[in-house]
N, C-alpha and C positions, 0 to 999 in steps of 0.2 A: 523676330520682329513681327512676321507677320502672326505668328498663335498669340502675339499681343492684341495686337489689332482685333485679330477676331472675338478676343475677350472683352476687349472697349465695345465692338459694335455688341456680343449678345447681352452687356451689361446695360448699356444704351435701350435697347428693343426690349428688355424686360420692364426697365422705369418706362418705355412710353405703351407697352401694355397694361402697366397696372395704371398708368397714371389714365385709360380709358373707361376703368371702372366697370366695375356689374352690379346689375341691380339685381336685390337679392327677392327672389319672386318663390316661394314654396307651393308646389304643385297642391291645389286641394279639389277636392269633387267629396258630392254629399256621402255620408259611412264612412269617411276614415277617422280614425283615433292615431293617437299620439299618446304615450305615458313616461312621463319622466319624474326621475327620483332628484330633490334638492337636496344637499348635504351642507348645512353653513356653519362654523366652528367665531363665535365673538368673543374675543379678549376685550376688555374694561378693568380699565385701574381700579384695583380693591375688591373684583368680586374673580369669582372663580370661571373660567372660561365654561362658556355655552356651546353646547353641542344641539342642534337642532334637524331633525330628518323628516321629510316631508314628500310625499308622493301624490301628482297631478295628471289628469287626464285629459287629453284637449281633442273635444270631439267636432267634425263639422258635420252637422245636422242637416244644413242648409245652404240655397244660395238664393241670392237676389241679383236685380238688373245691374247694381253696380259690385255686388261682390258675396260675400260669404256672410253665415251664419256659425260662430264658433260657439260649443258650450265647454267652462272653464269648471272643473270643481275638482278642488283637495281632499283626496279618498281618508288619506294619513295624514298624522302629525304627532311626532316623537319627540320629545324632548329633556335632557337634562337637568334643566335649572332646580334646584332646590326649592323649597316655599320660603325660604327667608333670602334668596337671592334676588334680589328686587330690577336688579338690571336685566337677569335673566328671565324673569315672568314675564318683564315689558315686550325685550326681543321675541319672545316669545308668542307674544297677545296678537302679534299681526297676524301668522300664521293657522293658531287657534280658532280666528275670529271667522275665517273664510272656510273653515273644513266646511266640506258637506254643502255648503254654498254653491250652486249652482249658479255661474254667471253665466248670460246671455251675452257673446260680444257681435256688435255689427262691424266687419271689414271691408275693406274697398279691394277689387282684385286682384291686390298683391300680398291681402294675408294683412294690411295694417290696422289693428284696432283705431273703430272711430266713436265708437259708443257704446252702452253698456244698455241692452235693450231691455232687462230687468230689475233698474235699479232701485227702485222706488221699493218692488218687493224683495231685494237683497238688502238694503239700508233695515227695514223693518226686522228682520230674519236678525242681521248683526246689532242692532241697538238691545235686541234682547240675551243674545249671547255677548253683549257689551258689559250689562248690567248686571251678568250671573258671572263675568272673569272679577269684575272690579270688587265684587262681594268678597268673592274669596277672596281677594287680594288684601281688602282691609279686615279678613279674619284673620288670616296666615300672619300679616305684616300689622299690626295696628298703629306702630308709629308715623306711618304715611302718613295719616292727618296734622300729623304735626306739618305737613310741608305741602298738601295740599287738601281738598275735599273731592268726595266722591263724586261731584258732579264734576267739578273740575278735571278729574281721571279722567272721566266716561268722555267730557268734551275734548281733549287732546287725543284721544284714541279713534273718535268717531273724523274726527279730522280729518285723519290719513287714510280714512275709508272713502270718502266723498266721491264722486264719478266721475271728476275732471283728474282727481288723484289716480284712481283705477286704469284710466286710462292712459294717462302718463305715466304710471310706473310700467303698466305694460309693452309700451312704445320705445320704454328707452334702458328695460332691465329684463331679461329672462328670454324665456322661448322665443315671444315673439318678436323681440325687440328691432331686429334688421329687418324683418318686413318691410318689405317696398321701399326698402334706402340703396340708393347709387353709392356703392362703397367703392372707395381708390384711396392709396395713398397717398396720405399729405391733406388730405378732406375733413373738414372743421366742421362742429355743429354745436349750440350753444342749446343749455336747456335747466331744466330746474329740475332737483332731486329732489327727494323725498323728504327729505330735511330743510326744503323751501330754500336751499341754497344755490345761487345761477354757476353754474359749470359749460365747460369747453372741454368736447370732445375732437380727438384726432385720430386718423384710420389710418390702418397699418395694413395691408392686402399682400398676404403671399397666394400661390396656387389652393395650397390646401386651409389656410387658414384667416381668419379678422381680427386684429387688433385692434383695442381701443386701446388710448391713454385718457384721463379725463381730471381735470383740475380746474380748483375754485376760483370763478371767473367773478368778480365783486370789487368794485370800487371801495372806495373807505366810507363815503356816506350812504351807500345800500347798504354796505352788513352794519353801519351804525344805524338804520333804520331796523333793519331785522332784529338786534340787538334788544334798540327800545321797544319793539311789538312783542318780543317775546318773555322779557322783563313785567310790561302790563299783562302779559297774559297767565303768566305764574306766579308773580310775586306785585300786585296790583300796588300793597303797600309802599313799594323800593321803587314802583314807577319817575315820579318828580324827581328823585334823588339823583336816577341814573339819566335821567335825561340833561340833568344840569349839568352833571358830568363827567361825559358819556366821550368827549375830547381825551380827559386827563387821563381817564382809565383806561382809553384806547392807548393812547400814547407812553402809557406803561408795560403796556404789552401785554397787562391782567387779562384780557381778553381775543387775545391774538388767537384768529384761526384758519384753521387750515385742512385740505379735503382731498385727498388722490385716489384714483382707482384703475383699473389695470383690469384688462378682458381680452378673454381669447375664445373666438367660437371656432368650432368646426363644424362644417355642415355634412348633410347627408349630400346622395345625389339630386335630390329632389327638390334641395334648398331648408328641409325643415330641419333646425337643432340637431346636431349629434351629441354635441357637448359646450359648456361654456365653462370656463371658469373665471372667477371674476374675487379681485384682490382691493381692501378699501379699507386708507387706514385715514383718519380723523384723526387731529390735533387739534382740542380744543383748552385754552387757560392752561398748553403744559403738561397737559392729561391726555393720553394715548391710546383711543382703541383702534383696535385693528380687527378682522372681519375676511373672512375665507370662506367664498364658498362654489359649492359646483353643482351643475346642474347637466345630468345625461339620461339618453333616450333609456327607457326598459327594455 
């Protein structure tokens, strides 16, 4: 009875340990670096899985009165896609876009990206390595045109480049992502992916490791707005059609979606990345990709 008990109380005093949470703070001072290799593996219905490998340096150069100076740039980028695998170029183009891209980020002093202190001349740098991927893309591939234009490409691509994007992918995917978050578990936080979709994330805190869980958080008239925005922005013609209706179609299920994803970091002692790995499978109209990837120190 009583090695019961004492397993009720150490069971007890662990849930109101984690449930007091740590914030995650990564020691920085000006000269350190940081190098980490990304490894992402994308399945998509009909093409042939992507292999992508990619190696980033992340140096603090600096500090200011409220916090740090980070510079981000992508030495490598490796990848498998074929020239006629079209889903494979795309996943690919993010990566591509940023090599050699040296980003300026300004932190606050627990390491959280708050700005992107070069962006004006990083925007300029990727509109032109924008317009030399999309070239090739409409040599390799010429049937694209069929389903969109070039300038059309270059603007869906340059989208996900914008500064307000750069910094919310950074804040809520990869190295930096936990910077300066109060993690515990049972701890919810709401946020928008990179695919403009609102999600709900939940923390899971052992000793040595962070769990997230994260799932598509959207009402039925938000993603039938995202729906119609995204319908005008690709297929302008089918706009009025889908907005008439945009009820029926939903209510057929033609359009039903859906978005999980699944993370486990482990930290150094210092608080910076040892490793993450991070799991994200998409259902979209039926259609199933799935997306695997990890990211650890060199």
């Amino acid at each position: 009875m009583k090695r019961l008990m004492t397993i009720s109380l150490l069971l007890a005093l662990s849930l109101v340990l984690q449930a007091q949470g740590k914030k995650i703070v990564p020691k920085m001072e000006k000269g350190m670096e940081r190098t980490y290799v990304t490894k992402s593996t994308t399945s998509v219905p009909g093409q042939k899985d992507v292999n992508v490998t990619c190696e980033t340096k992340y140096m603090v150069t600096g500090t200011t009165a409220d916090g740090y100076i980070l510079e981000v740039v992508t030495t490598s980028v490796s990848s498998d896609a074929t020239p006629d695998n079209i889903a494979g170029q795309l996943i690919s183009a993010g990566e591509e876009l940023l090599k050699d891209c040296h980003i300026r980020i300004a932190t606050d002093m627990s390491g959280k990206p708050l700005k992107i202190l070069n962006y004006d001349e990083l925007k300029a740098k990727l509109t032109v390595q924008c317009d030399k991927f999309v070239g090739k893309m409409f040599e390799a591939i010429p049937q694209i045109q069929q389903v969109m234009s070039k300038d059309k490409l270059k603007s869906q691509i340059m989208e996900n480049v914008t500064e307000e994007k750069l910094v919310s992918t950074l804040c809520h995917t990869g190295v930096l992502a936990l910077n300066g978050k109060m993690v515990m578990t049972g701890a919810q936080e709401e946020y928008v992916n990179e695919q403009n979709l609102k999600m709900k994330r939940t923390y899971f805190v052992t000793e040595n490791s962070v769990v997230t869980n994260s799932c598509m958080n959207m009402t039925k008239d938000e993603l039938k707005q995202l729906i119609i925005e995204k319908v005008g922005e690709l297929m302008p013609e089918q706009a009025d059609m889908i907005k008439q209706n945009i009820d029926k179609i939903m209510d057929s299920g033609l359009l039903k979606m859906d978005m999980k994803e699944t993370a486990t970091y482990l930290l150094q002692k210092d608080d910076w990345l040892k490793s993450v790995t991070i799991e994200m499978t998409n259902n979209t109209m039926g259609q199933q990709a799935v997306s695997k990837t990890t990211i650890t120190v060199k």
